[in-house]
Backbone as CSV, one residue per row, in Angstrom:
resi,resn,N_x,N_y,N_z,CA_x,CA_y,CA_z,C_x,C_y,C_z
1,UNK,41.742,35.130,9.277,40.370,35.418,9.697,39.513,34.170,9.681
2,UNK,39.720,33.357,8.698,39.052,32.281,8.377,39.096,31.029,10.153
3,UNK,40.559,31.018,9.878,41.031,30.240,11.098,40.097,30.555,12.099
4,UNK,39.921,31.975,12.607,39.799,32.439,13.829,38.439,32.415,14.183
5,UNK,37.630,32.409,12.776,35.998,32.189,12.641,35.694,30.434,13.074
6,UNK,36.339,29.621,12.634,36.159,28.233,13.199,36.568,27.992,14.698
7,UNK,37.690,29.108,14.832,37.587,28.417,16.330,36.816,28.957,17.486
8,UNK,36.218,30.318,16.950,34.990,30.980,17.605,33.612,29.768,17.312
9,UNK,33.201,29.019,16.283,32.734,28.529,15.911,32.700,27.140,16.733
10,UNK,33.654,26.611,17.075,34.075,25.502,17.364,33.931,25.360,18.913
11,UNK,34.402,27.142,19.638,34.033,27.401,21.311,33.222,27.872,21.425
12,UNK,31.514,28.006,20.261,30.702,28.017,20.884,29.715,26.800,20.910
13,UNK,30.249,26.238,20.034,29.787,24.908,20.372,30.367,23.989,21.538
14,UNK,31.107,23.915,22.089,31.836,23.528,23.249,30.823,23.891,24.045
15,UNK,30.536,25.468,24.258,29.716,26.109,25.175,28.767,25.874,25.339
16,UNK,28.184,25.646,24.092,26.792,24.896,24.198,26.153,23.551,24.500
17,UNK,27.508,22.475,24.206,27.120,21.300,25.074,27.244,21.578,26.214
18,UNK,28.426,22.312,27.021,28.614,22.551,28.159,27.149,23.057,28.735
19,UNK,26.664,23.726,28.246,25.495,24.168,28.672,24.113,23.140,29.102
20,UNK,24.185,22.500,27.855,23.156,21.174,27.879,23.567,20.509,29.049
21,UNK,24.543,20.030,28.820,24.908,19.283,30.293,25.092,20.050,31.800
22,UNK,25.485,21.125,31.461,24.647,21.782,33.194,23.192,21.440,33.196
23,UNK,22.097,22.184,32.044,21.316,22.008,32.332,20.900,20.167,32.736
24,UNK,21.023,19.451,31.950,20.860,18.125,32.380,20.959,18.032,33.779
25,UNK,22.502,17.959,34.458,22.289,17.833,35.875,21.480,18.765,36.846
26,UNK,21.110,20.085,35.978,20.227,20.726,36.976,18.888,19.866,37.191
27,UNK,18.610,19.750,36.077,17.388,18.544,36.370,16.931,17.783,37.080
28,UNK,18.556,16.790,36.643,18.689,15.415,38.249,18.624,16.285,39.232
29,UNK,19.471,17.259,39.826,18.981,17.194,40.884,17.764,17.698,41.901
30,UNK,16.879,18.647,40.906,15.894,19.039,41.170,15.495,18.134,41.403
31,UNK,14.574,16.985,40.376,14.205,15.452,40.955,14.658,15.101,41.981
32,UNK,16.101,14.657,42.234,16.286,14.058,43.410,16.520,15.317,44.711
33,UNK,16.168,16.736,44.301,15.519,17.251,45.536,14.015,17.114,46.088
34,UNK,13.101,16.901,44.957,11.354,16.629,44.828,11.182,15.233,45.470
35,UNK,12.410,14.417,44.882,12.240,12.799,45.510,12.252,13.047,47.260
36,UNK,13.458,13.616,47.751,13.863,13.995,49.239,12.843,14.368,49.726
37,UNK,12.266,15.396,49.156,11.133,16.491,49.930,9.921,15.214,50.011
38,UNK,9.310,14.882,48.855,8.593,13.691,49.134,8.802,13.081,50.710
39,UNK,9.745,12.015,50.755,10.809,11.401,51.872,10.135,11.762,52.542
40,UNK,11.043,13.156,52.892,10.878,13.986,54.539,9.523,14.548,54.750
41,UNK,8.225,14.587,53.796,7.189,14.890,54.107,6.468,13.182,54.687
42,UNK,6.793,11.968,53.999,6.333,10.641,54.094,6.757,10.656,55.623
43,UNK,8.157,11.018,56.019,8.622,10.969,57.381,8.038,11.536,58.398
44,UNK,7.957,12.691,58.025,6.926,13.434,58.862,5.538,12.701,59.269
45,UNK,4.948,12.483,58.827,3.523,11.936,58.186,3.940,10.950,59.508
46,UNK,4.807,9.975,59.199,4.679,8.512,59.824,4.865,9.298,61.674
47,UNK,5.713,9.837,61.635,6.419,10.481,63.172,4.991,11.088,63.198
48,UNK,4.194,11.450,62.824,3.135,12.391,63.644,2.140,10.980,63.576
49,UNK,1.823,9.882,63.106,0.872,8.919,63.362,1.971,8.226,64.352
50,UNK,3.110,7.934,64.724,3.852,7.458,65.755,3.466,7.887,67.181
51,UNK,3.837,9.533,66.874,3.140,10.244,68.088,2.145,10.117,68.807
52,UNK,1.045,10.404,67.580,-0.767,10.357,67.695,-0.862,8.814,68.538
53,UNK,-0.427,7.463,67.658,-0.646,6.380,68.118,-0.164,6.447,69.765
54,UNK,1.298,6.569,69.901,1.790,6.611,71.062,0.803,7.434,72.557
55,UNK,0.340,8.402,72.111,-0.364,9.195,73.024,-1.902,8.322,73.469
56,UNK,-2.333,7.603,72.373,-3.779,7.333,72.345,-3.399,5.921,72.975
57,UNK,-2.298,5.307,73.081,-2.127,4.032,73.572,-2.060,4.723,75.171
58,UNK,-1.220,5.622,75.857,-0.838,5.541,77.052,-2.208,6.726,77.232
59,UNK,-3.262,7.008,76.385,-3.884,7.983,76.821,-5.179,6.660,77.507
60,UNK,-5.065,5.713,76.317,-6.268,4.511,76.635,-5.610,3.558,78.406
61,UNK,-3.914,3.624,77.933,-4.166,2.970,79.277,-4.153,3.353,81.199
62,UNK,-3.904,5.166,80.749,-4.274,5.530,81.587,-6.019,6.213,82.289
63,UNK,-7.056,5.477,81.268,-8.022,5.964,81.601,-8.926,4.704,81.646
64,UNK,-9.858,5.002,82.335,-10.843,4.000,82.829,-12.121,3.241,81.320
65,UNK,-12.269,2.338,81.326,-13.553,1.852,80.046,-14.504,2.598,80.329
66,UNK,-15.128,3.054,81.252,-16.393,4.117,81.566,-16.370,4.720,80.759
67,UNK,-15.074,5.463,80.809,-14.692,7.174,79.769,-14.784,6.508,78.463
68,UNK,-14.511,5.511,78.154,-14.012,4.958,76.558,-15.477,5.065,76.220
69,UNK,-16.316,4.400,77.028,-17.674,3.798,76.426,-18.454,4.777,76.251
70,UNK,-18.351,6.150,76.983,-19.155,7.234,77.054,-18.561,7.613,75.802
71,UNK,-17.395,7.662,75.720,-16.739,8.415,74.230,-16.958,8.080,73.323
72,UNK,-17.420,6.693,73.243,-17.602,5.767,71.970,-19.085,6.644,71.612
73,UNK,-20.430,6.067,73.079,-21.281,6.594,72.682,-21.407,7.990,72.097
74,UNK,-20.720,9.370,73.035,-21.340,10.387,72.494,-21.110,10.722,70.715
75,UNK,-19.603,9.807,70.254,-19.184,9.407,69.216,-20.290,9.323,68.575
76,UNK,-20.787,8.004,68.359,-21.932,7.589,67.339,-23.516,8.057,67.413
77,UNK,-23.520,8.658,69.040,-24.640,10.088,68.576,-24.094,11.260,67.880
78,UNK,-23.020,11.621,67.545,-22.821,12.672,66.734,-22.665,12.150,65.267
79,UNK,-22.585,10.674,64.927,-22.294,9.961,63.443,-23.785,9.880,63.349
80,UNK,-24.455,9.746,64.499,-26.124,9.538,63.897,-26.374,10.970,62.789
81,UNK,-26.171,11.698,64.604,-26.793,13.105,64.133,-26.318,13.954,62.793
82,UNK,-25.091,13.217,62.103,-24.329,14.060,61.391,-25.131,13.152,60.092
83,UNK,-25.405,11.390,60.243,-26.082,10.967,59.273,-27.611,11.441,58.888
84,UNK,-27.933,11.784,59.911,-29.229,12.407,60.064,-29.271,14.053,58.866
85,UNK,-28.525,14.779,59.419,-28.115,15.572,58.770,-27.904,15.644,57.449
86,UNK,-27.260,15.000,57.569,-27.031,14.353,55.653,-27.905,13.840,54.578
87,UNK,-28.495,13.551,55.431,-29.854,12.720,54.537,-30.795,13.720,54.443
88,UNK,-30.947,14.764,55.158,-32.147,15.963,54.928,-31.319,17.422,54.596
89,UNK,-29.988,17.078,54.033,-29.682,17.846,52.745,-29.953,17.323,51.761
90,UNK,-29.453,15.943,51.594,-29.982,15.498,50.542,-31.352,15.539,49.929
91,UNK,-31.940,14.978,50.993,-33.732,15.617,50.533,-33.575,17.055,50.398
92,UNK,-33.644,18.167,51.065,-33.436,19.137,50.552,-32.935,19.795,49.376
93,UNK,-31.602,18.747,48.390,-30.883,19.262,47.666,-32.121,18.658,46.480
94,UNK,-32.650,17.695,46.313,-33.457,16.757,46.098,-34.355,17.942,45.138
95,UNK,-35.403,18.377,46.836,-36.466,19.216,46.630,-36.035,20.675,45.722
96,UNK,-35.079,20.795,46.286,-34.270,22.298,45.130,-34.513,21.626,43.943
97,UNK,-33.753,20.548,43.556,-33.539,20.132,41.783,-35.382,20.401,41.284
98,UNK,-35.926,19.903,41.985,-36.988,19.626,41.436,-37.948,20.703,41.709
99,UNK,-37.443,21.819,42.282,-37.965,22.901,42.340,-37.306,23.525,41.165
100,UNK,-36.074,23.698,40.848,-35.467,24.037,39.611,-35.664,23.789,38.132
101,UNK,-35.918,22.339,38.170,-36.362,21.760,37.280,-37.907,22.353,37.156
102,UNK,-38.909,22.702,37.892,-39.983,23.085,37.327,-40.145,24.403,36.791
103,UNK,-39.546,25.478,37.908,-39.166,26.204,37.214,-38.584,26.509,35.641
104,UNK,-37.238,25.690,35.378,-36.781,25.823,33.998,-38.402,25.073,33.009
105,UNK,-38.694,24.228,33.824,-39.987,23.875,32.449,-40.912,24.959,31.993
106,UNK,-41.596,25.576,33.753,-42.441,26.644,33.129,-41.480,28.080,32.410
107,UNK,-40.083,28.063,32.875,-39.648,29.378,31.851,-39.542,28.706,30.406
108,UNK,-39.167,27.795,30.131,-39.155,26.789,28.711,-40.393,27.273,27.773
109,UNK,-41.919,27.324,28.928,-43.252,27.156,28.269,-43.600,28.823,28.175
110,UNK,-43.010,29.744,28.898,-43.025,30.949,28.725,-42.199,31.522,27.215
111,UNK,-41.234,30.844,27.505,-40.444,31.545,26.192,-41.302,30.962,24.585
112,UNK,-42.061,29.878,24.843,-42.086,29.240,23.738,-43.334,30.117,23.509
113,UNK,-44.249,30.666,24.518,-45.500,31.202,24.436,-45.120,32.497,23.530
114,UNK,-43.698,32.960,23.999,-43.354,34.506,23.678,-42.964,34.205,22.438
115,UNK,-42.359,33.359,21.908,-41.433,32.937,20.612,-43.112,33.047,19.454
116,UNK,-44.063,32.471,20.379,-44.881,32.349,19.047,-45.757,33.377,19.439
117,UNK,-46.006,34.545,20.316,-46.923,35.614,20.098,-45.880,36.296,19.601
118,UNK,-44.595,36.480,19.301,-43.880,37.279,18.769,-44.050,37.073,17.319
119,UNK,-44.096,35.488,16.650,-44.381,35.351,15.247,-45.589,35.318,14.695
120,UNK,-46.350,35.512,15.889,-48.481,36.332,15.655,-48.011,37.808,15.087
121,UNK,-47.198,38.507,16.347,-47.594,39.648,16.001,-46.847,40.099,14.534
122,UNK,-45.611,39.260,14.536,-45.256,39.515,12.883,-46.116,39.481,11.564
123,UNK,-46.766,39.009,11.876,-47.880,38.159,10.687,-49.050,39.642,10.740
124,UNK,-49.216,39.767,12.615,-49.858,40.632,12.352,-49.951,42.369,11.372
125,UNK,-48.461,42.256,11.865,-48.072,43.468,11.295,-47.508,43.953,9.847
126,UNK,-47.118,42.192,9.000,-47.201,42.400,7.504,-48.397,42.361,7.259
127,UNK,-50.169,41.813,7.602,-51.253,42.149,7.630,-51.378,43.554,7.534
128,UNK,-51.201,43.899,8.476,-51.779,45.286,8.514,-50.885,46.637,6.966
129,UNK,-49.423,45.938,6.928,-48.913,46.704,5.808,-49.165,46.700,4.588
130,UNK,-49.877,44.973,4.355,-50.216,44.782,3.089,-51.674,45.708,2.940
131,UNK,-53.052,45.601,4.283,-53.981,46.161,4.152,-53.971,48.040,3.594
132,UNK,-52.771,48.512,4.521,-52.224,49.971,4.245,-52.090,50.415,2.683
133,UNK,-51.309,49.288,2.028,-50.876,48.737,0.737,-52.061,48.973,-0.099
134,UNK,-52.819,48.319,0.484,-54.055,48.086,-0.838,-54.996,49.553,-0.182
135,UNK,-54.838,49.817,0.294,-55.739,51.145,0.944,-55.486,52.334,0.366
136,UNK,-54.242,52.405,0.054,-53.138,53.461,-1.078,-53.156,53.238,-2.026
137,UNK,-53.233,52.002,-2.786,-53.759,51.872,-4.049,-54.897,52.400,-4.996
138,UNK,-56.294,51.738,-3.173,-57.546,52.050,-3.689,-57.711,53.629,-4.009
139,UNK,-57.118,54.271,-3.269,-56.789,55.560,-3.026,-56.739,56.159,-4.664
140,UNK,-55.591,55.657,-4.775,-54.943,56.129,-5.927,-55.645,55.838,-7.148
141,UNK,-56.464,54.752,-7.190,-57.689,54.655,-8.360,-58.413,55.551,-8.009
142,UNK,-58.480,56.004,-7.437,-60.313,56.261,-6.696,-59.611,57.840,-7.514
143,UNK,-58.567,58.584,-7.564,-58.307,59.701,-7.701,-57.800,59.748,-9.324
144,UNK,-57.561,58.115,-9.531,-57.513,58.404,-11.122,-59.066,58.725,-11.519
145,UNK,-59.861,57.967,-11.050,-61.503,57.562,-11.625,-61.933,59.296,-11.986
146,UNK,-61.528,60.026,-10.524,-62.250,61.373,-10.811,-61.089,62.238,-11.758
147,UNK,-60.336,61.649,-12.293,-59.429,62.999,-13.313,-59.632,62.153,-14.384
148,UNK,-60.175,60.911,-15.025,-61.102,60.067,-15.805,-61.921,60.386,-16.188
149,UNK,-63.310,61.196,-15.047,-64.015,61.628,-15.557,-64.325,62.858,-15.571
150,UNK,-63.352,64.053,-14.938,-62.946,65.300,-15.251,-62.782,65.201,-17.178
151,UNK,-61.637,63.919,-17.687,-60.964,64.138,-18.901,-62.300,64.319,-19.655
152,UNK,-63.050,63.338,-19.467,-64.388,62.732,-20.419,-65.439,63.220,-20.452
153,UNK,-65.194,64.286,-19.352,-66.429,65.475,-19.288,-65.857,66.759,-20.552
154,UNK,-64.465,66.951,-20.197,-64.199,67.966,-20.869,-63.879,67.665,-22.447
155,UNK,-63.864,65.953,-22.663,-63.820,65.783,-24.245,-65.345,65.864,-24.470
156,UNK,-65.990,65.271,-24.199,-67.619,65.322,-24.291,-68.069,67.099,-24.188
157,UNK,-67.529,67.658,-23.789,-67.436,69.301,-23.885,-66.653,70.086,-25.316
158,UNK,-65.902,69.345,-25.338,-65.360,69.906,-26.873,-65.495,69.164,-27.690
159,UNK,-66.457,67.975,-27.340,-66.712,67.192,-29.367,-67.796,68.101,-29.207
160,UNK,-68.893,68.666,-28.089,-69.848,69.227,-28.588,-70.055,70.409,-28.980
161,UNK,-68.535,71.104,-28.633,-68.706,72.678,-29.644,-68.062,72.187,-30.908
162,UNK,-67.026,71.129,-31.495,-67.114,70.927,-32.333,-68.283,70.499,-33.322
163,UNK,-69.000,69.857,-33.035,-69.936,69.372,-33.800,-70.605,70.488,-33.782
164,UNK,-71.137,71.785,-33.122,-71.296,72.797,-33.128,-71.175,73.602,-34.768
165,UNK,-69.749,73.632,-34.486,-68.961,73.899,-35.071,-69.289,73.175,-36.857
166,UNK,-69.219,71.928,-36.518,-69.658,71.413,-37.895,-70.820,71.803,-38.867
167,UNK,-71.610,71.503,-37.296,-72.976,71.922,-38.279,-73.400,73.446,-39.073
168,UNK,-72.555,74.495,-37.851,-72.844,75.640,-38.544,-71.783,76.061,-39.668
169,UNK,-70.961,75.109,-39.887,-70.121,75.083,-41.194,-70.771,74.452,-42.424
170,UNK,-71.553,73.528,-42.345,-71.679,72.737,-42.993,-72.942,74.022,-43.436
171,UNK,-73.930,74.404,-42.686,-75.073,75.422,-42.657,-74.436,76.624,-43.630
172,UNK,-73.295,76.905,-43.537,-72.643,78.240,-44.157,-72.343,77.517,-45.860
173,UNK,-71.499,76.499,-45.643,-71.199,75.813,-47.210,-72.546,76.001,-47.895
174,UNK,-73.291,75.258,-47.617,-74.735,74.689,-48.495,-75.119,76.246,-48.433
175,UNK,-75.435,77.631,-47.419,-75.533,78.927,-47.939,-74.686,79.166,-49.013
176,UNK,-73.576,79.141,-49.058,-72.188,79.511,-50.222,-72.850,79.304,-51.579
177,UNK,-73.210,77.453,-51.472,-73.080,76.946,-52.697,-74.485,77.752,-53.309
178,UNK,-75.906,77.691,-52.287,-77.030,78.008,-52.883,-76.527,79.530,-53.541
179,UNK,-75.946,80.552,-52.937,-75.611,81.847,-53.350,-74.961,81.879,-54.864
180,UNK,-73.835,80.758,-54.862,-73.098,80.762,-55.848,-74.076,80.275,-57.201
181,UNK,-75.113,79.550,-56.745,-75.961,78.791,-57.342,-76.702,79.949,-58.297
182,UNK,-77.691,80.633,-57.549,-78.161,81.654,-57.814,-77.247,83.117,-58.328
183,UNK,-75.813,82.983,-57.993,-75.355,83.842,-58.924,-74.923,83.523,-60.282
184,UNK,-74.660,81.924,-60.249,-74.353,82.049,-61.182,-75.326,81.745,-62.765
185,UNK,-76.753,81.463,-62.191,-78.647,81.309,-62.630,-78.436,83.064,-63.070
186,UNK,-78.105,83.903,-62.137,-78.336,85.186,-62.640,-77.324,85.890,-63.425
187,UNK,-75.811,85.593,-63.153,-74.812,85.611,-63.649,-74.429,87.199,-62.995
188,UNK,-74.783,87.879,-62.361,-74.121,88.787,-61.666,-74.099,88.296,-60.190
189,UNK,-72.603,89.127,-59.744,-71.861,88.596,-58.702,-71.788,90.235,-57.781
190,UNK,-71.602,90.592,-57.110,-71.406,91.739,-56.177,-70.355,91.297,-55.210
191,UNK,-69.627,92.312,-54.611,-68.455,92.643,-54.344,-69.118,91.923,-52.242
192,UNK,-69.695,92.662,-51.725,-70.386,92.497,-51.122,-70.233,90.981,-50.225
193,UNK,-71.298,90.058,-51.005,-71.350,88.666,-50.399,-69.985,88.725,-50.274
194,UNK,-68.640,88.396,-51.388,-67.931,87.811,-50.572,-66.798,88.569,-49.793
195,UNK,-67.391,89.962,-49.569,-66.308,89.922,-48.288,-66.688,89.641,-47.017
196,UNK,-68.586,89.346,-46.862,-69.072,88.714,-45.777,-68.483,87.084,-46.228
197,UNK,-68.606,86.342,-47.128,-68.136,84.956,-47.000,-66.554,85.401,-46.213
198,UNK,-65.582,86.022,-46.511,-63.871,86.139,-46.313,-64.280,86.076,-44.246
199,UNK,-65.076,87.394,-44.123,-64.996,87.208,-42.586,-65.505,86.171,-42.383
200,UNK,-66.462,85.738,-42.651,-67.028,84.073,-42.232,-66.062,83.233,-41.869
201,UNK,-65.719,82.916,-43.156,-64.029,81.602,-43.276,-63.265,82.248,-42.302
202,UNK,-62.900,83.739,-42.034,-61.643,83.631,-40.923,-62.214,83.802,-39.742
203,UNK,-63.284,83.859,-39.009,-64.074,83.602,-37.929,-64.696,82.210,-38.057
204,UNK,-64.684,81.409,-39.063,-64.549,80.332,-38.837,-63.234,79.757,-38.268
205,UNK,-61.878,79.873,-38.711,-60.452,79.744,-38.973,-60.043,79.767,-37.330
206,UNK,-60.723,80.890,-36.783,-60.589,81.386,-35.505,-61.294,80.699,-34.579
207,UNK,-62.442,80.544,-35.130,-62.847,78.961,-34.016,-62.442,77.732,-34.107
208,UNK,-61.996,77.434,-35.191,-61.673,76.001,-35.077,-59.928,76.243,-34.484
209,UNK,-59.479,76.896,-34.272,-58.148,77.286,-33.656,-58.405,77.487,-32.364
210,UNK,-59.881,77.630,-31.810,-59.587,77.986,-30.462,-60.378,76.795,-29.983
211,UNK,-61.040,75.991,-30.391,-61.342,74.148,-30.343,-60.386,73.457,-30.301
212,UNK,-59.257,73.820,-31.239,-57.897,72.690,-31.347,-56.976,73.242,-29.808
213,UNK,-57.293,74.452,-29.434,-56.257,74.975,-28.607,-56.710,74.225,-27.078
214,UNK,-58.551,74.040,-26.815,-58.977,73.711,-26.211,-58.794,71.979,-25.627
215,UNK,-59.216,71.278,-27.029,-58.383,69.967,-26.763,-56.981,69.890,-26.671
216,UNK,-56.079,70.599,-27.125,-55.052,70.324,-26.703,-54.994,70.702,-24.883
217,UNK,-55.100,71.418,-24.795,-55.746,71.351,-23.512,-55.712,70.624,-22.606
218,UNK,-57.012,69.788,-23.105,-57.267,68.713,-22.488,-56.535,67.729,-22.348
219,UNK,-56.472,66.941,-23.637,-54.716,65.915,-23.937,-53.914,66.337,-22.800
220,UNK,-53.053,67.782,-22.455,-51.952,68.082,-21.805,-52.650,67.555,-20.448
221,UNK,-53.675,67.917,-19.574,-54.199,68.008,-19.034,-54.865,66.746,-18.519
222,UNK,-55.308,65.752,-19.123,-55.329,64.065,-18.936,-53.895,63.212,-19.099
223,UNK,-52.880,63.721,-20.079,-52.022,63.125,-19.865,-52.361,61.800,-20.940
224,UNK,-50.681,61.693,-21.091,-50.512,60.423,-22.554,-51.449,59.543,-22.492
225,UNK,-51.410,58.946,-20.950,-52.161,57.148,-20.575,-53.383,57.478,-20.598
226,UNK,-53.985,58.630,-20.398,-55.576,58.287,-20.338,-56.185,58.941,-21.490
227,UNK,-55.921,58.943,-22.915,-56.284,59.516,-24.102,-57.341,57.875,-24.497
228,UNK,-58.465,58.031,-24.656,-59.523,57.407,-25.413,-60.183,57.442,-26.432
229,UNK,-60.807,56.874,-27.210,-60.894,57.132,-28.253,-62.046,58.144,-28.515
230,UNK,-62.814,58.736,-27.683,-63.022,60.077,-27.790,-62.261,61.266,-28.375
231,UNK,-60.893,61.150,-27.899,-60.361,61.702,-28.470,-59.897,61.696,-30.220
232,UNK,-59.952,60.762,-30.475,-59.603,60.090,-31.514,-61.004,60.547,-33.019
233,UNK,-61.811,60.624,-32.022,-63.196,61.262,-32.636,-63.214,62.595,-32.891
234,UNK,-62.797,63.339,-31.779,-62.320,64.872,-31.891,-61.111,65.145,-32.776
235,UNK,-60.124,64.754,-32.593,-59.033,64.804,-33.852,-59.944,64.239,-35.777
236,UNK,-60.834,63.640,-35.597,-61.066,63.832,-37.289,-62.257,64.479,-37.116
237,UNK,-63.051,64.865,-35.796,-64.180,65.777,-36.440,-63.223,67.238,-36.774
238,UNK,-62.132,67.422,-35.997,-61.239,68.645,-36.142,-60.837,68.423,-38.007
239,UNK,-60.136,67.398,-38.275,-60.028,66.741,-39.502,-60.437,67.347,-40.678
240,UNK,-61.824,66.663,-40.423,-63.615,67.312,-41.543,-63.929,68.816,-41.158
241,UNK,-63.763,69.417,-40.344,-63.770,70.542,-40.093,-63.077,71.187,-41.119
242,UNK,-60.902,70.804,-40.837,-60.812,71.787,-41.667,-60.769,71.314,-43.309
243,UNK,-60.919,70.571,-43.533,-61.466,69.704,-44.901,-62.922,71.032,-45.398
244,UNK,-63.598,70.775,-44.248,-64.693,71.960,-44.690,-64.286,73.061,-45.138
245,UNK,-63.237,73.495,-43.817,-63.268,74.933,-44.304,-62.647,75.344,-45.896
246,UNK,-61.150,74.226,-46.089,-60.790,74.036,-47.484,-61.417,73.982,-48.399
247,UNK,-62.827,73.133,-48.492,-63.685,73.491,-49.439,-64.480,74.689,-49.644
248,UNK,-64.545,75.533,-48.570,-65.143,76.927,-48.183,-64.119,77.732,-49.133
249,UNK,-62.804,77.493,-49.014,-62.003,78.354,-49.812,-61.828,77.902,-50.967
250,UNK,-61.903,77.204,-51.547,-62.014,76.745,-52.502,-63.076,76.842,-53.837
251,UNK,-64.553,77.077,-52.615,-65.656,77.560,-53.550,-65.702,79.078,-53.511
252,UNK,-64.824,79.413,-52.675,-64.651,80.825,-52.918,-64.218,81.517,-53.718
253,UNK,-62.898,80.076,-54.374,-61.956,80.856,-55.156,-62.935,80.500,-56.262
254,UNK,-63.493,79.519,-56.672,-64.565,79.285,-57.987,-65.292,80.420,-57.889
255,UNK,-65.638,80.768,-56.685,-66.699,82.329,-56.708,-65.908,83.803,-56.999
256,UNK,-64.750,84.085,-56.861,-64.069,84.628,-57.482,-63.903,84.430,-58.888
257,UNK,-63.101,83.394,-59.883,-63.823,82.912,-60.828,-64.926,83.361,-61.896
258,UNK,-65.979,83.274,-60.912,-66.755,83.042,-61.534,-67.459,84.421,-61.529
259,UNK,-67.458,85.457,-61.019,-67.511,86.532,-60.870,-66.719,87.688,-62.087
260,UNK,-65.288,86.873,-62.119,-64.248,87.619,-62.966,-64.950,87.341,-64.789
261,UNK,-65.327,85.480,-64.261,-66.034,85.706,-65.919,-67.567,86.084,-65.879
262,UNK,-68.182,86.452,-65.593,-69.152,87.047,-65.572,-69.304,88.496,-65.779
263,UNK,-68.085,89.379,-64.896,-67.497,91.088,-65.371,-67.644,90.765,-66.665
264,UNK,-66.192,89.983,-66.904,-66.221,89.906,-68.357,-67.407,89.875,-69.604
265,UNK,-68.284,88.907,-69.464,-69.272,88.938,-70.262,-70.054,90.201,-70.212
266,UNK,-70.025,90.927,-69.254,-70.756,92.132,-68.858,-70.101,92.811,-69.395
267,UNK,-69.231,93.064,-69.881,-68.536,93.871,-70.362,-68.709,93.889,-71.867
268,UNK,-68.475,93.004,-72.297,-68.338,92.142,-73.676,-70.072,92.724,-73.806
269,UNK,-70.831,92.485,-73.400,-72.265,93.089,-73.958,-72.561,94.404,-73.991
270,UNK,-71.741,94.923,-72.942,-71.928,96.168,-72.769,-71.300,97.313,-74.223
271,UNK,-70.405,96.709,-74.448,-69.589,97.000,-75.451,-70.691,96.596,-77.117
């Protein structure tokens, strides 16, 4: 097998120079068919100026100089007329360029006109977006300003039932204390006053719950960012409020107290 692979090997290489060298001489002789054809076209060429010459010799010497001279002339009136010609294309081709040429200048000065009203109207029109811009802004203050002073109407509305509120607490304490004062100058107490003080304190209890319910309210209602220190005023008059009312219960419970020792002594004498 081995053998038989080299000499397949060996005849196709044979084949293949063989090949090169056809092709080679196909070559030559293409060339030296292109060289020939050349030749026989050069041949041609010369046999038809042989001809041409031959005819124009026995054509000149069978005709008279009259005919020649007329031929010559109508000749070089048609080289005029054809130079003539030539020269007013040229001017013509002339007048085009420079008709062209003005043209391309004024489209040059058009485009450049358009190039820069096109970068006007750009300018114009981030103008006008930025103006839109600030117009929506103003807007948007202008609509905080009135829920600003919606908030500050309605805190200025509930510090003033609070303080309300204060004073007629503060009006009820200093009643308490003078009562307690005088009961305890007389040393009898009645059942009476304080179950009007008990409704007091929880109709007090009940307003200041429906003040706190009110500002909260409001807070929800203005929102985190616009809390001022109005508010801040209302949260400790709310504060002292119920500070008040604590002391309200407090002198109550002394009035209880003080009631229980007072039975007592009443008793103790009575006895």
């Amino acid at each position: 097998m081995a053998c038989t692979v080299e000499k397949v090997l060996s005849d196709a290489r044979l084949l293949v120079n063989r090949l090169k060298d056809h092709d080679n001489c196909a070559d030559n002789v293409i060339s030296q068919t292109q060289s020939l054809l050349k030749r026989m076209e050069a041949m041609k060429q010369v046999r038809t100026l042989v001809y041409d010459s031959a005819y124009l010799l026995f054509w000149c010497r069978h005709r008279p100089r009259a005919n020649l001279i007329m031929g010559l002339l109508q000749e070089n009136n048609q080289i005029r007329e054809l130079q003539q010609e030539n020269q007013e294309l040229r001017s013509s081709l002339e007048e085009h360029q420079s008709a062209i040429e003005l043209i391309m200048s004024k489209y040059r000065e058009q485009v450049a006109h358009l190039m820069m009203a096109n970068k006007l109207d750009q300018g114009a029109l981030q103008k006008s977006n930025h103006s839109k811009e600030v117009e929506e802004k103003i807007d948007k203050i202008c609509e905080m300003a009135v829920i600003m002073q919606e908030a500050i109407r309605l805190d200025e509305e509930c510090s003033a039932s609070e303080s309300k509120l204060i004073v007629q607490l503060k009006f009820e304490n200093q009643t308490l204390r003078e009562l307690l004062k005088i009961s305890k100058e007389s040393g009898s107490l009645q059942d009476a006053p304080r179950v009007e003080q008990e409704t007091q304190t929880v109709d007090d209890l009940s307003d200041v719950e429906t003040t706190e319910d009110e500002c909260n309210r409001s807070v929800i209602f203005r929102g985190p960012e616009q809390l001022d220190d109005k508010t801040d005023v209302s949260c400790h008059k709310l504060q002292a409020s119920d500070s008040d009312v604590s002391q309200t219960e407090t002198s109550e419970d002394l009035c209880d107290t003080d009631t229980e020792s007072c039975n007592d002594t009443i008793i103790e004498k009575s006895t």
